[in-house]
C-alpha positions in Angstrom: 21.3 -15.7 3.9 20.4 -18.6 1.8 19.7 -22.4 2.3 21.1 -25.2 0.3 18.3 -27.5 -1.0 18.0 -30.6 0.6 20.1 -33.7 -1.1 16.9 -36.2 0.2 16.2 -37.9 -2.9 12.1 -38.5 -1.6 10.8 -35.2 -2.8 6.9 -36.3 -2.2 7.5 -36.4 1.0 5.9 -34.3 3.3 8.7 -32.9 4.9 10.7 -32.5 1.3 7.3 -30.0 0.4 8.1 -28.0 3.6 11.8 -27.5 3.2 11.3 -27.0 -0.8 8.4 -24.3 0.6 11.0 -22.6 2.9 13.5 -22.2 0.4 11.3 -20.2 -1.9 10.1 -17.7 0.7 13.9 -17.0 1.2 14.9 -15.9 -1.9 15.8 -12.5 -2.0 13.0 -9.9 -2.3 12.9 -8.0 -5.5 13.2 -4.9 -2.9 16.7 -6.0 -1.8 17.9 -5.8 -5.4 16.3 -2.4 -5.6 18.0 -0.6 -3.0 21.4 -2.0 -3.5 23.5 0.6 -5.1 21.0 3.6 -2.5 22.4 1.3 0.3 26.3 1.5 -1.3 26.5 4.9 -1.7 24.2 5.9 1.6 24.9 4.1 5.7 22.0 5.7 6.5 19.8 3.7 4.5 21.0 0.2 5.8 17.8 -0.2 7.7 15.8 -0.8 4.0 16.7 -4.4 4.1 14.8 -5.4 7.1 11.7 -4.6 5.5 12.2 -7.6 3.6 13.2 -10.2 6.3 10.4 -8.8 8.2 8.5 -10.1 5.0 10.2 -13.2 5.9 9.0 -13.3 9.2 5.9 -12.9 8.5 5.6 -15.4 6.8 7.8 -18.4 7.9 5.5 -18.7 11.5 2.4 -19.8 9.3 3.3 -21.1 6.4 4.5 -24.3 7.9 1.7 -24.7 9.1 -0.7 -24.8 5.8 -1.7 -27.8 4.6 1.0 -29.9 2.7 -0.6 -30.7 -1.0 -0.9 -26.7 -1.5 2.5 -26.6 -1.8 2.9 -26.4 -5.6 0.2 -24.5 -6.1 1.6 -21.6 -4.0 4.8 -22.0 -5.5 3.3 -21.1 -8.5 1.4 -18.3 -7.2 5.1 -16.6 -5.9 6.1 -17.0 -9.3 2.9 -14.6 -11.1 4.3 -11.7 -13.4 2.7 -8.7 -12.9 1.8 -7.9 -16.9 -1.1 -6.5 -19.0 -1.7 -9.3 -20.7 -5.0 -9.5 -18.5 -6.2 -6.8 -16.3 -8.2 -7.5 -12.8 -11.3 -5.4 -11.9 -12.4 -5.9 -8.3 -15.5 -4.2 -8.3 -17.9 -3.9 -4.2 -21.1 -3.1 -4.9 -23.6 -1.7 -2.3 -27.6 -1.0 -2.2 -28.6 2.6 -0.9 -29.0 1.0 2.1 -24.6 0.5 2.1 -25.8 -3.2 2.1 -24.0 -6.0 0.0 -25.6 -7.0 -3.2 -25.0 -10.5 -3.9 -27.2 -11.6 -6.7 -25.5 -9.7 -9.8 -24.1 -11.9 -12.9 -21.9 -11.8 -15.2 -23.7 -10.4 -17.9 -24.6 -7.1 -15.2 -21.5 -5.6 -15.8 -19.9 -3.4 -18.2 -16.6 -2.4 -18.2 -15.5 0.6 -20.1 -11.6 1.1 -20.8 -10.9 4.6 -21.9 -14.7 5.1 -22.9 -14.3 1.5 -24.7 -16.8 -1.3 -23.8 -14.3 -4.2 -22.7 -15.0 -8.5 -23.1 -15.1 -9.6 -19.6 -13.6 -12.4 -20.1 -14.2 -14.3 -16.5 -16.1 -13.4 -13.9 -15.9 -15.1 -10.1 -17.6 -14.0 -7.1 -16.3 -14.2 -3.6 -18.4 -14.0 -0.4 -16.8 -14.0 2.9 -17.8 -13.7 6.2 -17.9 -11.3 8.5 -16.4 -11.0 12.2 -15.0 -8.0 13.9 -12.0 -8.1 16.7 -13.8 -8.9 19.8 -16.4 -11.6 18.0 -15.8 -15.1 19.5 -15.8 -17.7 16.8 -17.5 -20.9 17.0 -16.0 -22.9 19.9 -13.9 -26.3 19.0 -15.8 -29.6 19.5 -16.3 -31.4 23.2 -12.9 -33.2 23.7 -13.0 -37.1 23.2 -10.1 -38.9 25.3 -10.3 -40.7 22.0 -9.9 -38.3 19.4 -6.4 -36.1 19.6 -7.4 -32.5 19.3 -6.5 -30.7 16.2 -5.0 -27.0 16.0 -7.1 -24.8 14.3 -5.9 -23.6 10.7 -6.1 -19.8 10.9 -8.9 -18.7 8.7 -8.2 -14.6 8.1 -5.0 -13.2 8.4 -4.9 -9.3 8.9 -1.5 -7.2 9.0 -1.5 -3.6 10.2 1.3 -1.8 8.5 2.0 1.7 9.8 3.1 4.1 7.6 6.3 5.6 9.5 7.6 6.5 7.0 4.9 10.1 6.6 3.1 9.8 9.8 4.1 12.7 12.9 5.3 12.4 15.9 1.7 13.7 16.5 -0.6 11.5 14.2 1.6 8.5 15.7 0.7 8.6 18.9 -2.8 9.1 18.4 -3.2 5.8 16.0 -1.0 3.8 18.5 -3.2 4.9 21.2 -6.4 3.6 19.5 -4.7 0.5 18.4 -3.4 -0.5 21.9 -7.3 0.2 23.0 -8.6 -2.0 19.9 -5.9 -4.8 19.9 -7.4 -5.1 24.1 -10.5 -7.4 22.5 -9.8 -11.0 21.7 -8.7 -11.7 18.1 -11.6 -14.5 16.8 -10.4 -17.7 17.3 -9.7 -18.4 12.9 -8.3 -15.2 13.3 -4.1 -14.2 13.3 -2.3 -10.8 13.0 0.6 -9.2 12.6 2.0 -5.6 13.0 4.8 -4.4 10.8 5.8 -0.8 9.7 7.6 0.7 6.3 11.3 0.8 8.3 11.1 -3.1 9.4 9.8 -3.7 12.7 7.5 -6.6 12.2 5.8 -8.7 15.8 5.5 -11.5 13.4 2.2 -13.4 13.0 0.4 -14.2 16.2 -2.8 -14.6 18.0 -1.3 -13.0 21.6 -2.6 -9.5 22.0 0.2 -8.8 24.2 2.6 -9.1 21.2 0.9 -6.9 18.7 0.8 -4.3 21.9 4.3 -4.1 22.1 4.9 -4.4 18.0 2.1 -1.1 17.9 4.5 0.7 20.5 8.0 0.0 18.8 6.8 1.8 16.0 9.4 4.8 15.7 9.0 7.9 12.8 11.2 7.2 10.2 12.5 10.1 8.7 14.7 9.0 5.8 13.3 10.7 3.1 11.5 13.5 4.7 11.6 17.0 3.6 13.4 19.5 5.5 10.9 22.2 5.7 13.9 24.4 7.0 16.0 24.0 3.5 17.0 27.3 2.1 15.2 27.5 -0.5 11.8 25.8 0.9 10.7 23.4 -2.1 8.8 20.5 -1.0 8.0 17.7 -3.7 5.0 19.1 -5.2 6.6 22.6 -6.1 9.8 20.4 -7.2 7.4 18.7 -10.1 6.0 21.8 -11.0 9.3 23.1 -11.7 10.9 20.2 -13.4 8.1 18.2 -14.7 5.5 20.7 -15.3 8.0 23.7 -16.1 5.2 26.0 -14.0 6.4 29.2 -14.3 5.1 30.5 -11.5 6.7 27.8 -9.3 10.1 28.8 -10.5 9.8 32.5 -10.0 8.6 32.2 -6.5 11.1 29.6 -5.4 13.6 32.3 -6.5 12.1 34.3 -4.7 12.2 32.3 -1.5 16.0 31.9 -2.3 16.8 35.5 -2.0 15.3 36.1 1.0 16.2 33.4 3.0 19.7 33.4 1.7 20.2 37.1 2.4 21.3 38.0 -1.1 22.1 41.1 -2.1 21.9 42.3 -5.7 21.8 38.5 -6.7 22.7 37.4 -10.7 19.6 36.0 -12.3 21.5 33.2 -13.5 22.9 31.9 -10.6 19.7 32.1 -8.5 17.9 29.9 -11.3 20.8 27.6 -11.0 20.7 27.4 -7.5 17.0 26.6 -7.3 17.0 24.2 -10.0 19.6 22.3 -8.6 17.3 22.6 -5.2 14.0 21.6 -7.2 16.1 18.2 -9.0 17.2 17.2 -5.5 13.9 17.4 -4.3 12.2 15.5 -6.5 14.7 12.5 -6.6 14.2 12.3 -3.1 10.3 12.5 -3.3 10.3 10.0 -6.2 12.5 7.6 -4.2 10.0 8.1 -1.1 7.2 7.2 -3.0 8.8 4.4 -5.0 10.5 2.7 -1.7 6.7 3.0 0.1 5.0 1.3 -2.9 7.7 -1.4 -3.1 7.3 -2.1 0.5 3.5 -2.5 0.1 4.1 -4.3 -2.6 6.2 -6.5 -1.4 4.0 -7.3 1.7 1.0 -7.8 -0.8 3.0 -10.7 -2.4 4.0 -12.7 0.8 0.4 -12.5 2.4 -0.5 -14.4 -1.0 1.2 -17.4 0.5 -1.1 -17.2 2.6 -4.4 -19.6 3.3 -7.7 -17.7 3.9 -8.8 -14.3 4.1 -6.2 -11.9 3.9 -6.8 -8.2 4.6 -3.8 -5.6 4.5 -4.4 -2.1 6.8 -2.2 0.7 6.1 -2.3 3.3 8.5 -0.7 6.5 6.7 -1.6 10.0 6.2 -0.9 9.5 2.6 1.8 10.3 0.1 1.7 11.7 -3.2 2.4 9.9 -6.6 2.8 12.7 -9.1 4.4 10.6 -11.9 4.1 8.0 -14.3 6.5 6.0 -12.6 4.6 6.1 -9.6 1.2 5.5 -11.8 3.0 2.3 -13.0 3.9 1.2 -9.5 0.4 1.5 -8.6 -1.0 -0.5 -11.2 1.7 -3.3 -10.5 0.3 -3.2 -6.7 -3.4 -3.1 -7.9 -3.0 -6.1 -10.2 -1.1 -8.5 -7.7 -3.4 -7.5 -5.0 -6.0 -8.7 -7.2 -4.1 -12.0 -8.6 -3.2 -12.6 -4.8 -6.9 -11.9 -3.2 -5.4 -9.3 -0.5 -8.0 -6.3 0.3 -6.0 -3.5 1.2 -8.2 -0.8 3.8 -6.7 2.6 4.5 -6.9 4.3 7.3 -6.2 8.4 7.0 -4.3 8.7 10.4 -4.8 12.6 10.1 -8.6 12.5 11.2 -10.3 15.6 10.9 -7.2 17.7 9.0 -6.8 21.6 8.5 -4.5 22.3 5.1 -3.7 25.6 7.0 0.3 25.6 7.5 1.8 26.7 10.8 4.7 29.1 11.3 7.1 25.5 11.8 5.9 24.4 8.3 6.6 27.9 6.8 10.5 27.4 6.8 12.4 29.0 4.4 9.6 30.4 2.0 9.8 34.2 1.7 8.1 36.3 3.7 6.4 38.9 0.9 5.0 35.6 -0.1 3.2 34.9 3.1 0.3 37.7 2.0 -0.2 36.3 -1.4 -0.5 32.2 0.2 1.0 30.9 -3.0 2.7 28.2 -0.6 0.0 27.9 1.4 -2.0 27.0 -1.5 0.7 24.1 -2.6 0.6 22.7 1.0 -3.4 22.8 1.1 -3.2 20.7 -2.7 -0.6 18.4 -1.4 -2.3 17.7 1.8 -5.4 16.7 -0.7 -3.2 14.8 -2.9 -1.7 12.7 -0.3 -5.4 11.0 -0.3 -5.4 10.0 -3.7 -3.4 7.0 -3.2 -4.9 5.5 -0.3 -8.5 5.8 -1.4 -7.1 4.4 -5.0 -5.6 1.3 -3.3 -8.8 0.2 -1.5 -10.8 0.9 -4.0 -8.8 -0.8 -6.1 -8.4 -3.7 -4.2 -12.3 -3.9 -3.3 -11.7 -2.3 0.4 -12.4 0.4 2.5 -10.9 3.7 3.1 -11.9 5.5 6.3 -11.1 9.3 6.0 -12.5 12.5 7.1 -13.5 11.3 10.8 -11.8 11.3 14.1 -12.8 8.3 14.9 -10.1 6.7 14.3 -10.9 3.6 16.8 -14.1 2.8 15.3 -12.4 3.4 11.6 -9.8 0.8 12.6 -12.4 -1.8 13.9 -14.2 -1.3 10.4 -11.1 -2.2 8.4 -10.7 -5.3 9.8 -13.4 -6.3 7.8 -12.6 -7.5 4.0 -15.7 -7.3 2.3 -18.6 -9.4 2.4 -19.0 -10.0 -1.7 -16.4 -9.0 -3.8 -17.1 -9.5 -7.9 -13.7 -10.2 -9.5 -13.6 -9.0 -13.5 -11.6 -10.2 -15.5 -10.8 -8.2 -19.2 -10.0 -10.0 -22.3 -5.8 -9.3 -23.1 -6.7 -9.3 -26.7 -8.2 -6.0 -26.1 -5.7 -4.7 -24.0 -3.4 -2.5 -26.2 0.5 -2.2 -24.5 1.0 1.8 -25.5 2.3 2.8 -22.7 -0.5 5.0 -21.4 -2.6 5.3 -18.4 -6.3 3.6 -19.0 -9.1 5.3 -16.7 -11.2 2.2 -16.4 -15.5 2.5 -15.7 -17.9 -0.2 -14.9 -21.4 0.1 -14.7 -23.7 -1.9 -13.7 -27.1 -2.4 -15.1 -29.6 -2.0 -12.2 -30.9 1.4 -10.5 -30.1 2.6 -6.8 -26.3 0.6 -6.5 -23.4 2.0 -5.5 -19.8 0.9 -7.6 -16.5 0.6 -6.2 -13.8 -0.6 -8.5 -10.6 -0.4 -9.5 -10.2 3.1 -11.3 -7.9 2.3 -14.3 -4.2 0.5 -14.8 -1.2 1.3 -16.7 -0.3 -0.4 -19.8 3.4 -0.7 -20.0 5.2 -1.1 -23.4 6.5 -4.4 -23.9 10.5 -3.9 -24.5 11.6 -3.8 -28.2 12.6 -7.2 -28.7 9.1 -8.5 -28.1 7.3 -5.7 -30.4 
């Protein structure tokens, strides 16, 4: 749906700012575009564009509110390319005590891209304050019967986005659970939320605990682009890449193997197994690349309507993770890292597994073959997968300068520490004259020059080619 700009020739007016405002929220997400022809060809997938109007949502109960002479500079703001022509380095850094450190200047850092020592080129620091779900703000000033009271302007914004798309029936429960328990404190009174998942559902942003209660319990597994561990042959995304991408060998041969048994071939031609599995390994891995590419968009895309927003703003995904094998998905990443860091939005990750075994269970076994059951070749794929799926979520809050609570069960007080953005955050900036477009992933290092600190920053970016008209 689209709106018609008003014909009201007073555009400095206040109200002209907040239609003209309204009108760019609702043009249509990139992510629409992206899943046009996947809806076309697919019903199933006709849920995918209510991830975006719940974008939408999100944002149309606040905005309005903001105050009216931003309104040009966030129009600028939804306009940001995400390029290398300047690279962002939020870097947290901690005594041994886990304690901010506040006091570091510009000329403490180095930044190191691929073993290179970088120009920063500017340097800002941010503080912020701290106050947990449950802390009562400041209370609002004695009422005069002369003075009209104002509404408070929301101060920190925080949107829980659960990961439906990977999380079990099992892990679900248990994160909705503690969130129901958490979400029964008081949000500060600067303080609005929202609760929103991959698949759409979205409570809006709100101050009621009752709503995000009821948004936390709609949440509903998605299974779109889930593997079927039942397939005949059993090959999951990470064996798919090794086949296709990696050309592993051993990969192959044991997936062929898995074919024959499960098929109940007898006397099989070589050929045609390959075929067979090959054509099982291709499907596979669209489907996984399409998983991982639709669950960065959607974080992506959530990243860039919370940097409408005023204040503090502080996304939480709740996920057990996902892998991104390629350098598609690397690219992705760094396009998520960057805006996050152009838009000020901490991103904290919450590993909804807890305390995990990578041990499979006989329902997780499928279709694999049962001589290979002795040797745990697939066994040892799920164990590196299950510690792959980590990677993304630790590289997205420490990318973004948040917090990613993993390897504990304690999931309630995990969720009450992500709330949090953090207290300093030191923004790099690198020089784009030094920033070389070769199409290559750089692994980026910063050091700082004082003994007994502890670094977290953003680990490296991609550097897309420019297309070849611009070279």
């Amino acid at each position: 749906m689209y709106l018609r700009k008003p014909h009201d020739k007073s555009s400095h007016s206040a109200q002209s700012q907040i239609k003209s405002r309204r009108i760019s929220i609702l043009e249509p997400p990139t992510i629409l575009r992206a899943y046009n022809r996947r809806i076309a060809t697919n019903p199933s997938t006709t849920c995918l564009p209510a991830i975006a109007a719940s974008c939408i949502a999100l944002i149309l109960c606040t905005i309005l509110a903001a105050q009216q002479n931003e309104a040009q500079a966030q129009e600028g703001l939804a306009k940001i390319q995400v390029t290398v022509n300047a690279v962002f380095v939020p870097v947290v850094v901690r005594d041994s005590q886990g304690r901010a450190v506040s006091d570091l200047k510009k000329e403490d850092f180095q930044v190191f891209d691929k073993d290179k020592p970088q120009v920063i080129s500017a340097f800002t620091i941010q503080k912020r304050e701290r106050l947990q779900i449950g802390t009562k703000a400041t209370g609002p000033a004695p009422f005069s019967p002369t003075v009209a009271p104002q509404p408070k302007t929301p101060e920190r914004f925080l949107v829980f986005l659960f990961d439906n798309a990977h999380l079990d029936v099992g892990d679900l429960l248990r994160v909705q659970k503690v969130a129901i328990k958490m979400l029964d404190e008081p949000l500060a009174d600067s303080d609005v939320a929202a609760v929103v998942s991959m698949s759409g559902m979205n409570s809006g942003l709100t101050h009621d605990r009752a709503t995000l209660q009821d948004a936390v319990m709609k949440v509903k597994v998605q299974e779109l682009y889930r593997h079927d561990d039942h397939a005949c042959p059993n090959i999951d995304y990470y064996q798919a890449d090794l086949i296709q991408n990696k050309h592993n060998e051993q990969a192959l041969k044991l997936a062929e193997g898995d074919y024959e048994s499960c098929a109940h071939l007898q006397s099989p031609g070589p050929s045609m197994v390959e075929s067979m599995v090959r054509s099982a390994a291709a499907q596979s891995l669209a489907n996984g690349e399409q998983d991982v590419s639709t669950t960065l968009a959607t974080v992506r895309e959530f990243v860039r309507k919370m940097g409408k927003l005023p204040g503090q703003r502080t996304l939480i995904l709740i996920s057990p993770g996902f892998l991104t094998l390629t350098p598609e998905a690397m690219i992705e990443k760094s396009q998520l890292l960057e805006l996050a860091a152009r838009n000020n939005v901490t991103i904290n990750a919450l590993d909804a597994r807890g305390l995990y075994t990578t041990e499979r269970n006989a329902s997780e076994r499928g279709g694999s073959s049962t001589q290979d059951l002795m040797g745990g070749q697939h066994s040892q794929y799920h164990s590196d997968t299950m510690n792959l799926d980590e990677d993304v979520m630790s590289e997205l809050a420490n990318g973004t300068g948040g917090t990613y609570f993993h390897n504990s069960n304690d999931l309630e007080g995990g969720l009450k520490t992500l709330t949090q953005a953090p207290e300093v955050l030191y923004l790099l900036e690198l020089s784009p004259e030094n920033i070389k477009p070769d199409g290559t992933y750089h692994h980026l290092r910063v050091k700082v020059d004082r003994d007994g600190l502890k670094l977290q920053a953003r680990r490296g970016y991609f550097a897309v080619k420019p297309p070849k008209s611009e070279r």
